[in-house]
mmJSON file of the N, C-alpha and C atoms, coordinates in Angstrom:
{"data_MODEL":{"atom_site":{
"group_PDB":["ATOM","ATOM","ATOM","ATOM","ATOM","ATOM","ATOM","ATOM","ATOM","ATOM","ATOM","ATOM","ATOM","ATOM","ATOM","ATOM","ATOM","ATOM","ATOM","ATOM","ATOM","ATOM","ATOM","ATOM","ATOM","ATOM","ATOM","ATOM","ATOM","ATOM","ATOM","ATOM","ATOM","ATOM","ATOM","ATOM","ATOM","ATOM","ATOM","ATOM","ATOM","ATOM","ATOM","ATOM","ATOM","ATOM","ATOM","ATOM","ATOM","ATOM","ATOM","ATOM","ATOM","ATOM","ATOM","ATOM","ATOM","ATOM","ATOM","ATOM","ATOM","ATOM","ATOM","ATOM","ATOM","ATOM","ATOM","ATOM","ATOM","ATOM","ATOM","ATOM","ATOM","ATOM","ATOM","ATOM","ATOM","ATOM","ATOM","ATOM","ATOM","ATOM","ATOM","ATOM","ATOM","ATOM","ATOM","ATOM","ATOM","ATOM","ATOM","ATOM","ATOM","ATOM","ATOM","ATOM","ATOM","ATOM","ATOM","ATOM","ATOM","ATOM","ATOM","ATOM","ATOM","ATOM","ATOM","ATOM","ATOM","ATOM","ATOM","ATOM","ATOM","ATOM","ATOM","ATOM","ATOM","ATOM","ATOM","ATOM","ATOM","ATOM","ATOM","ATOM","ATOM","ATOM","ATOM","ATOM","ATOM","ATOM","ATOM","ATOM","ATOM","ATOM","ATOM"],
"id":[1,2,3,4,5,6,7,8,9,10,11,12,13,14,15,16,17,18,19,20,21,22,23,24,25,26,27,28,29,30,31,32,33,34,35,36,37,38,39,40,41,42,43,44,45,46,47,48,49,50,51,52,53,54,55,56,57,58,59,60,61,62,63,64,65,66,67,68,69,70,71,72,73,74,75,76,77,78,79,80,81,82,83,84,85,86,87,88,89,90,91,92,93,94,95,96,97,98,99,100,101,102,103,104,105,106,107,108,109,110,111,112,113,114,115,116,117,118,119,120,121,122,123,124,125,126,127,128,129,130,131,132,133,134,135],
"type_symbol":["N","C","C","N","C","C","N","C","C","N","C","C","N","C","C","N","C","C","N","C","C","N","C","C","N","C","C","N","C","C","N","C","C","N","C","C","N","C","C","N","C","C","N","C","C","N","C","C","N","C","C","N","C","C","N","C","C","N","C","C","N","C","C","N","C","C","N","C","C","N","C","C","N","C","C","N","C","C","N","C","C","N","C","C","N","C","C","N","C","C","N","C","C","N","C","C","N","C","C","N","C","C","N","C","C","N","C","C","N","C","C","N","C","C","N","C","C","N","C","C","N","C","C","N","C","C","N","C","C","N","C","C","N","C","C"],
"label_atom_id":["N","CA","C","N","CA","C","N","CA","C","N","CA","C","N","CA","C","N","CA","C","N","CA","C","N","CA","C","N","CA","C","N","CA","C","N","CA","C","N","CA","C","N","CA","C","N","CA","C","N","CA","C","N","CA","C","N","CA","C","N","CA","C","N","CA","C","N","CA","C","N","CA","C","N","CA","C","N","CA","C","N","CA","C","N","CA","C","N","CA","C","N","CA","C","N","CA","C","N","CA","C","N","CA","C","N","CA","C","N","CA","C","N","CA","C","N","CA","C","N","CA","C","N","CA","C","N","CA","C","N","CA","C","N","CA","C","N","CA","C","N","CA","C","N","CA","C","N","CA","C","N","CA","C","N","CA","C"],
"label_alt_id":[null,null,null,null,null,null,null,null,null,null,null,null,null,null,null,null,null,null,null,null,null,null,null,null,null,null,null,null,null,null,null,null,null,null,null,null,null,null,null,null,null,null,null,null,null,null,null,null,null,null,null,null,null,null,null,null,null,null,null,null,null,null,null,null,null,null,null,null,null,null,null,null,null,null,null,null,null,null,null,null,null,null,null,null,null,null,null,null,null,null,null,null,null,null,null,null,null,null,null,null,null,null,null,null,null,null,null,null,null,null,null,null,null,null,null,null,null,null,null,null,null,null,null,null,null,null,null,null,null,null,null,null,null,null,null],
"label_comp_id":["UNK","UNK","UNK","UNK","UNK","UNK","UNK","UNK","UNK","UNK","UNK","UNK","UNK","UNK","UNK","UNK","UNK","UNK","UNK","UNK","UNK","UNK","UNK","UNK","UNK","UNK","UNK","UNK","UNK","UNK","UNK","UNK","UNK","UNK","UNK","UNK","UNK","UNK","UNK","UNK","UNK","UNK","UNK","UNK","UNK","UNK","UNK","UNK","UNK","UNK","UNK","UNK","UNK","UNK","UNK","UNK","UNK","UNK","UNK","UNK","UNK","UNK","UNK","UNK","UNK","UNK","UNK","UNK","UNK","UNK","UNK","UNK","UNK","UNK","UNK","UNK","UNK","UNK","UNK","UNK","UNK","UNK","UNK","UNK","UNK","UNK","UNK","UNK","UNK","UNK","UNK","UNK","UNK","UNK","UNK","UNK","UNK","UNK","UNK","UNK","UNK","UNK","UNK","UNK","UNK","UNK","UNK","UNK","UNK","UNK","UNK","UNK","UNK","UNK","UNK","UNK","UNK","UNK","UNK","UNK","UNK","UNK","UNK","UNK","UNK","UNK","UNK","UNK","UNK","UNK","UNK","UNK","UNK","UNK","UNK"],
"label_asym_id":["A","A","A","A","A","A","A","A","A","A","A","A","A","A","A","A","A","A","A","A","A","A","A","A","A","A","A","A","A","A","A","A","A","A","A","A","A","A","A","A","A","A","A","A","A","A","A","A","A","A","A","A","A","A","A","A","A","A","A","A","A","A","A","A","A","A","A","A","A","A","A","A","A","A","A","A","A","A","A","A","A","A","A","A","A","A","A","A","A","A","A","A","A","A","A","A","A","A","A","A","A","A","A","A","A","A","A","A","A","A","A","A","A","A","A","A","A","A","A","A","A","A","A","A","A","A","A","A","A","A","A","A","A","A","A"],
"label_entity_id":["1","1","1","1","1","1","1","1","1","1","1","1","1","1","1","1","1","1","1","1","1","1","1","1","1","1","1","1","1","1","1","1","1","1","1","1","1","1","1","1","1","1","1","1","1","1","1","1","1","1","1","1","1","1","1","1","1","1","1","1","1","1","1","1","1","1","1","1","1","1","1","1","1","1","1","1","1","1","1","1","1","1","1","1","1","1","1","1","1","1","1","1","1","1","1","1","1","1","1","1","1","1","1","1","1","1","1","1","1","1","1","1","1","1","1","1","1","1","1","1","1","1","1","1","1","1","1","1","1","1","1","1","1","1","1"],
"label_seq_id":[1,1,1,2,2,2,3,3,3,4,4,4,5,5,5,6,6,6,7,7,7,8,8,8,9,9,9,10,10,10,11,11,11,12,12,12,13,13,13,14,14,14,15,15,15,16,16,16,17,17,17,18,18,18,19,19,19,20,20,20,21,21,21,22,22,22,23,23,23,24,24,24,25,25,25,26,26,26,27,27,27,28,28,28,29,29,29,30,30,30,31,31,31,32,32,32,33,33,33,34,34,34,35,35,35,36,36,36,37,37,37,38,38,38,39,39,39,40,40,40,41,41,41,42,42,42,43,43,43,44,44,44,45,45,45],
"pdbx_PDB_ins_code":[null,null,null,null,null,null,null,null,null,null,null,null,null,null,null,null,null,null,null,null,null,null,null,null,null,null,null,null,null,null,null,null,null,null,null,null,null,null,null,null,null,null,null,null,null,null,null,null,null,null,null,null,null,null,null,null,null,null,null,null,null,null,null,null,null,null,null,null,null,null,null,null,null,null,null,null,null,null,null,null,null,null,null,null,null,null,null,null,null,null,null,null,null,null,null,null,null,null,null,null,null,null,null,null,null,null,null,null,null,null,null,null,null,null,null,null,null,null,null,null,null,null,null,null,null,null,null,null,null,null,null,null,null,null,null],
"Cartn_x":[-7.119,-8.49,-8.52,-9.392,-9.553,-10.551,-10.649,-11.18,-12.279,-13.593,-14.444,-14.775,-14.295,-14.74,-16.027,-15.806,-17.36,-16.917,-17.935,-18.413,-18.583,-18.368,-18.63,-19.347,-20.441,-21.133,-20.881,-20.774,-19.656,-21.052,-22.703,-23.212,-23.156,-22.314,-22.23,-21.642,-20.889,-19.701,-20.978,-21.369,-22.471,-23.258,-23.557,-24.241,-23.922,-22.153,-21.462,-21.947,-21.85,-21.915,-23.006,-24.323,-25.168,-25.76,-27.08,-27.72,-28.261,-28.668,-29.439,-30.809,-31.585,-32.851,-33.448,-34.98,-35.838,-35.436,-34.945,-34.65,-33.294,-32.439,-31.019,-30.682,-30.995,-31.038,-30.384,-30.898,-31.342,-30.484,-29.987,-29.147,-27.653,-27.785,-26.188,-25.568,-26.527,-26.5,-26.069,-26.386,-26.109,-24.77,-24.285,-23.767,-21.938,-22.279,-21.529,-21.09,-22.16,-22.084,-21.006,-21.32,-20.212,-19.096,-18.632,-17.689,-16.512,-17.354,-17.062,-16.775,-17.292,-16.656,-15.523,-15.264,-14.348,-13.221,-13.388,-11.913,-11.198,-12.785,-12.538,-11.553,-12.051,-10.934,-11.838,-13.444,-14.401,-14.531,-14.499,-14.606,-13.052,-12.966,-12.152,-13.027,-12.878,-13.42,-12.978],
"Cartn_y":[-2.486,-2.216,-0.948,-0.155,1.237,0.723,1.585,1.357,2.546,2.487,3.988,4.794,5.704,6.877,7.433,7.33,7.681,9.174,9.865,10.786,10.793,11.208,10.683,11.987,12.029,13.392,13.356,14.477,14.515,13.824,14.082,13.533,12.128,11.621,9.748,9.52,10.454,10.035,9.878,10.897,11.253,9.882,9.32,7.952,6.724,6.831,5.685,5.373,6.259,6.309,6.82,6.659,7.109,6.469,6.287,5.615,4.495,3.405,2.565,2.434,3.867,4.413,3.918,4.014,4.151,5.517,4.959,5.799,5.969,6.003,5.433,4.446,3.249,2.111,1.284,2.348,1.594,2.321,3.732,4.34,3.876,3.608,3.352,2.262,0.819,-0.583,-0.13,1.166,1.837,1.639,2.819,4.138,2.903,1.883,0.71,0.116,-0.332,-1.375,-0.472,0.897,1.605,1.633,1.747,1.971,0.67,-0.678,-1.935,-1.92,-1.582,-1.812,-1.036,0.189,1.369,0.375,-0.088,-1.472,-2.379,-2.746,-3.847,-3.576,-2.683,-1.881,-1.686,-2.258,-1.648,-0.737,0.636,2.149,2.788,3.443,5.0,5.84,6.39,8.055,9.17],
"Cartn_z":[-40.733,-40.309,-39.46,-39.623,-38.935,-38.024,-37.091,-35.727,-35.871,-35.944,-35.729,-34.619,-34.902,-33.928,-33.52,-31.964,-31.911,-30.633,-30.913,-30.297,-28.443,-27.516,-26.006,-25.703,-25.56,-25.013,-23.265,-22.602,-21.552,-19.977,-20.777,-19.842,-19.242,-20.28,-20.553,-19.33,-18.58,-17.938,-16.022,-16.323,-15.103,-14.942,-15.704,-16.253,-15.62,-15.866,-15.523,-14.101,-13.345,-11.836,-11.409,-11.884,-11.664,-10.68,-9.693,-8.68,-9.786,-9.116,-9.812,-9.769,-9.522,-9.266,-10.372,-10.4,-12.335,-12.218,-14.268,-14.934,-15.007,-14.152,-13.918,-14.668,-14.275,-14.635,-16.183,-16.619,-18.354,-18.67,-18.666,-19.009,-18.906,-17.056,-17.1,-17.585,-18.314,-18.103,-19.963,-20.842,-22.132,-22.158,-21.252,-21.276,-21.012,-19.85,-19.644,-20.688,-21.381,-22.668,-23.385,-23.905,-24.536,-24.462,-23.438,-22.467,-22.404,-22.521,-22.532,-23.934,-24.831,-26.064,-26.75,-26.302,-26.125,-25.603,-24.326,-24.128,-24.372,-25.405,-26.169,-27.456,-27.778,-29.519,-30.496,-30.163,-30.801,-31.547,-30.524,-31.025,-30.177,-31.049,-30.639,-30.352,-28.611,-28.632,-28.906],
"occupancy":[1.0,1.0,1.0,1.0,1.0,1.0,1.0,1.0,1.0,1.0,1.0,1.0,1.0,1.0,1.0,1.0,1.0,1.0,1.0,1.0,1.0,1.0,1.0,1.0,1.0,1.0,1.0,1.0,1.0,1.0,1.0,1.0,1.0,1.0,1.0,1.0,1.0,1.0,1.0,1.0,1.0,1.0,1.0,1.0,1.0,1.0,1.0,1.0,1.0,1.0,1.0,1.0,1.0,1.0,1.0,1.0,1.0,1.0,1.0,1.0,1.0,1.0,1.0,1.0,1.0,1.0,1.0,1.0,1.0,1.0,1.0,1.0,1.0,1.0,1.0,1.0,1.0,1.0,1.0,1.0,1.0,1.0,1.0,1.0,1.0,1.0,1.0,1.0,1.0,1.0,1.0,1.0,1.0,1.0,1.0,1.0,1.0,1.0,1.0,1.0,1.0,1.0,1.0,1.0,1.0,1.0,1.0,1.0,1.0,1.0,1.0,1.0,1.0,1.0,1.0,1.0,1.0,1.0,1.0,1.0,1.0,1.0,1.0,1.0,1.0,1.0,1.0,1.0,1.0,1.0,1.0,1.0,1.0,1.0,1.0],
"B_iso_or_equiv":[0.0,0.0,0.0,0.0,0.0,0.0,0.0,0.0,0.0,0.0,0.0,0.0,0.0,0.0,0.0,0.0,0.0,0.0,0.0,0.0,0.0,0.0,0.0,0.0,0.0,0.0,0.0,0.0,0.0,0.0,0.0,0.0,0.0,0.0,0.0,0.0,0.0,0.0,0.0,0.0,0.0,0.0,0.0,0.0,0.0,0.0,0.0,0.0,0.0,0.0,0.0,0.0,0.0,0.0,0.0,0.0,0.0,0.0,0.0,0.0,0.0,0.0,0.0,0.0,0.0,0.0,0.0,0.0,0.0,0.0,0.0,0.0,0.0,0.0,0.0,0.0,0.0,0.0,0.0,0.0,0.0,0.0,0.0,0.0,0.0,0.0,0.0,0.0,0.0,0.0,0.0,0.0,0.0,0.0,0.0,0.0,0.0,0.0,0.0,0.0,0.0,0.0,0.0,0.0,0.0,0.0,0.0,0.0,0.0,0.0,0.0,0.0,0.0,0.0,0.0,0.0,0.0,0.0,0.0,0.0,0.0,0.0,0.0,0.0,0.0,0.0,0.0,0.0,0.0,0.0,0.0,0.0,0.0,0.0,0.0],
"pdbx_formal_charge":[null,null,null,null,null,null,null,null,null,null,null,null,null,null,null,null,null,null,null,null,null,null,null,null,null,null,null,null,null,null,null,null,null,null,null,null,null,null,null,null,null,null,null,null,null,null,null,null,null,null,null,null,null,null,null,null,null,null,null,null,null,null,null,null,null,null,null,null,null,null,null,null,null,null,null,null,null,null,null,null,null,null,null,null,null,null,null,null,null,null,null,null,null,null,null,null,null,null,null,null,null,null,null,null,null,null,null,null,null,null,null,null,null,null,null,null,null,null,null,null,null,null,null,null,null,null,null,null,null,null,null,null,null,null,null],
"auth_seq_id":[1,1,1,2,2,2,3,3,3,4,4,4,5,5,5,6,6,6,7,7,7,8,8,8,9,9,9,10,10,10,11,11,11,12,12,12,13,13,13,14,14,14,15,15,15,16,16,16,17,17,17,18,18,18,19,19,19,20,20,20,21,21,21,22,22,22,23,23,23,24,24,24,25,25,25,26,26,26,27,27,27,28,28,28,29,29,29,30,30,30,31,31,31,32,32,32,33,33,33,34,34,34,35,35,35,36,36,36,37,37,37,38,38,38,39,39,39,40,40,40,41,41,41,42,42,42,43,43,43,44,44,44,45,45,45],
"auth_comp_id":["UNK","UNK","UNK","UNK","UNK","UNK","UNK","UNK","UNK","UNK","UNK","UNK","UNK","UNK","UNK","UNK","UNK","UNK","UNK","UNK","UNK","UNK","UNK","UNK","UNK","UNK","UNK","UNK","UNK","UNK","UNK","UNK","UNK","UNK","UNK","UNK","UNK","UNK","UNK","UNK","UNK","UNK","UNK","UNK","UNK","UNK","UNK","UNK","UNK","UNK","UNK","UNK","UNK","UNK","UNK","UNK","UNK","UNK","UNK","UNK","UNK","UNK","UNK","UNK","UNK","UNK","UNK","UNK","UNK","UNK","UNK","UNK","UNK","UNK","UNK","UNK","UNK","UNK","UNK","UNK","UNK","UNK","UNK","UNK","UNK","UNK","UNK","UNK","UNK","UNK","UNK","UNK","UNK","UNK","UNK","UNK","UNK","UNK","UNK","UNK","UNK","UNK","UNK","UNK","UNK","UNK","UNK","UNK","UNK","UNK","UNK","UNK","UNK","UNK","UNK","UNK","UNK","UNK","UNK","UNK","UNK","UNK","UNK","UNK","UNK","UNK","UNK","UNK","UNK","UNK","UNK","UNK","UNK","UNK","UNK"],
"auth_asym_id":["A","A","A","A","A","A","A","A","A","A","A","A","A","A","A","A","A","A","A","A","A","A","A","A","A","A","A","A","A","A","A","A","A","A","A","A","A","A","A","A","A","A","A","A","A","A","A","A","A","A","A","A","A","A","A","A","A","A","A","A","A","A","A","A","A","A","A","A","A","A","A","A","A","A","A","A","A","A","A","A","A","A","A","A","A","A","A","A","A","A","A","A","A","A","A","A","A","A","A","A","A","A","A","A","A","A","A","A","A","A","A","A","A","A","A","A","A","A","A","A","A","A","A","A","A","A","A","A","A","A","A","A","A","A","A"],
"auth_atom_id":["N","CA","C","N","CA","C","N","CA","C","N","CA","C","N","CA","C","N","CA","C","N","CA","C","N","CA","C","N","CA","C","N","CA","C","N","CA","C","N","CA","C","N","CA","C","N","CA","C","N","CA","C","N","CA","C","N","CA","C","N","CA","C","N","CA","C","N","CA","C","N","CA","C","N","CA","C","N","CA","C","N","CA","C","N","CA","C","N","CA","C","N","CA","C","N","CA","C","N","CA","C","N","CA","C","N","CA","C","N","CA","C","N","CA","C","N","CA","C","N","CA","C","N","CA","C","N","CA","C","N","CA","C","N","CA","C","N","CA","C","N","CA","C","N","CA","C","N","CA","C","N","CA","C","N","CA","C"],
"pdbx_PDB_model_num":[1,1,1,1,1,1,1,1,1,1,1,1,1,1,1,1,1,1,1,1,1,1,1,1,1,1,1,1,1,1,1,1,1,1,1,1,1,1,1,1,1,1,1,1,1,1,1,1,1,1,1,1,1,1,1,1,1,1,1,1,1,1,1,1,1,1,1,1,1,1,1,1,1,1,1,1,1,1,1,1,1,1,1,1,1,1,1,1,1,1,1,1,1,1,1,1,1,1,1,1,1,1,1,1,1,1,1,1,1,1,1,1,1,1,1,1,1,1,1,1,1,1,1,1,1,1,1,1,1,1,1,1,1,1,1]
}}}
């Protein structure tokens, strides 16, 4: 089984650690989920 590659645009990272302001919010709770599945063996970046 191949694992798919995904793309990490470098703002994603700004995201992770972003404030939990509006507008913040929704992004980083994304940007996480990704990130979480990237650990999992989901995706390759």
């Amino acid at each position: 089984m191949t694992i798919p590659k995904i793309y990490l645009e470098t703002t994603m990272f700004n995201f992770y650690h972003a404030p939990d302001g509006p507008g913040y919010r929704v992004l980083k709770g994304q940007v996480r989920q990704v990130f979480d599945l990237i650990k999992a063996g989901q995706f390759e970046p």
